[in-house]
N, C-alpha and C positions, 0 to 999 in steps of 0.2 A: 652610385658605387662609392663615390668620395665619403658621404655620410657615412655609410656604413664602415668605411674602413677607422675614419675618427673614431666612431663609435663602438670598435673594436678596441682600438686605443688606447679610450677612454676606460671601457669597461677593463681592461689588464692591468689597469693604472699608471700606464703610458701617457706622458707628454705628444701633445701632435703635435708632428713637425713636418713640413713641405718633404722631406726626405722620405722620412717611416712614410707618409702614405703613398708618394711614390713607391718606393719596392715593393711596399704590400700588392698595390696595384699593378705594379710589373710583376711580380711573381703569377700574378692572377691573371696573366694573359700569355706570359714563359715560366711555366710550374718545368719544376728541376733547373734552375739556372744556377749558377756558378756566381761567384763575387764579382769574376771581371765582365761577366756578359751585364748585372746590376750596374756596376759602374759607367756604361759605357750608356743604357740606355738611362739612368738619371741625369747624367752628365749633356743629355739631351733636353732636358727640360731647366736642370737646375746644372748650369756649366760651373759652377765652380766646385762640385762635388767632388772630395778628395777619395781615391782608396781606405784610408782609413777611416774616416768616415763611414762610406759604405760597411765594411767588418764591423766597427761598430755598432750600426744599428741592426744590423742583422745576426749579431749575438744581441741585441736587447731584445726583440722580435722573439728572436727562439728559446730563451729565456723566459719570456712573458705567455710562450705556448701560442705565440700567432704564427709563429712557421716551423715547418720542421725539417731538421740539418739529416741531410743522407749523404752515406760516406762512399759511394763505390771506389771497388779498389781500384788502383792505377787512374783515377780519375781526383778532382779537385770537392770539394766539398760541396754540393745543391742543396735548395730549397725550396719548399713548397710551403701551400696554403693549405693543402690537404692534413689534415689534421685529427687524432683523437678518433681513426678507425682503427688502425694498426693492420693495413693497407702493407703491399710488397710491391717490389718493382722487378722489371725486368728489362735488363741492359746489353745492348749489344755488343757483343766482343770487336766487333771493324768500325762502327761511327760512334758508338759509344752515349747513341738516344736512350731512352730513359724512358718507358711507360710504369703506369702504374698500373696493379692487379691486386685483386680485391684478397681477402684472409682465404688463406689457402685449406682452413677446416672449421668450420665453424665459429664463436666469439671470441674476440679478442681473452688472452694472448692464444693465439688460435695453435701453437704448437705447444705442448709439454713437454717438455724436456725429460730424458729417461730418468736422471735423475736430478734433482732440484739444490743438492747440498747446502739446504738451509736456508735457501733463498724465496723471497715472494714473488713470484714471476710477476712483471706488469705488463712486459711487452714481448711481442719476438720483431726480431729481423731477419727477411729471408729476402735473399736478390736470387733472380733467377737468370742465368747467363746463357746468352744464346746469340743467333742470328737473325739482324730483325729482317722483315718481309722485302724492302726497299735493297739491301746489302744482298742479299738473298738473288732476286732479280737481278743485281747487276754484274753480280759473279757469274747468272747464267748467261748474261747476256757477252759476257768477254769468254767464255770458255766457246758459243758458239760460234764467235768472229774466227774469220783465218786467221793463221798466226802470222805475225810481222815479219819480212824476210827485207833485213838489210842488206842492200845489195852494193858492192864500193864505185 
């Protein structure tokens, strides 16, 4: 795995560094993570990893087209290694997980827009907002408990 990820690298004309290949590598085992969930697990391998740092390299990353930045609202900024499908997610409104879901009509950019004003469409982004299966379950599971009676 390590090779290859140098060799990603390499091939975007990336320096490699103990860092970049770590988060490459952690994104590739927590696709949609967040800056601080990165920090917390390079911070495990390579302890003097700062914040900024972290930011840093994860704007060179996605800059160089090795990962890609998804904005969900009310949510902090993820990244992935899924890359150059033009893929959608679907986000839970209560825990706030993050799957991914393949083009919603066919090739990329898989929606057209009614109209284009001028523009070369390259991509779309669609998040689909919902309830995921787990949040789902567990709403059923407290709506069929009795209800709590506080007694003094």
């Amino acid at each position: 795995m390590t090779e290859t990820l140098t060799q990603h690298l390499h091939d975007a004309g990336l320096r490699v560094t103990g860092g970049r290949v770590a988060i490459l590598n952690a994104i590739e085992n927590l696709p949609h993570s967040d800056a601080e969930t990165l920090v917390g697990v390079l911070r495990e391998s390579l302890p003097g990893t700062s914040v900024q740092s972290v930011h840093n390299m994860l704007h060179d990353l996605t800059k160089a087209g090795l990962l890609r930045r998804i904005e969900p609202a009310g949510s902090p900024s993820r990244y992935e290694r899924r890359i150059g499908d033009n893929h959608h997610h679907l986000v839970c409104t209560d825990c706030g997980a993050i799957e991914d879901v393949d083009c919603a009509i066919g090739e990329a950019p898989c929606l057209t827009p009614s109209q284009k004003a001028g523009y070369a469409v390259t991509s779309a982004e669609v998040t689909f907002w919902g309830v995921c299966a787990a949040c789902q379950a567990a709403a059923a599971n407290q709506t069929s408990d009795p209800p709590f009676i506080h007694r003094s």
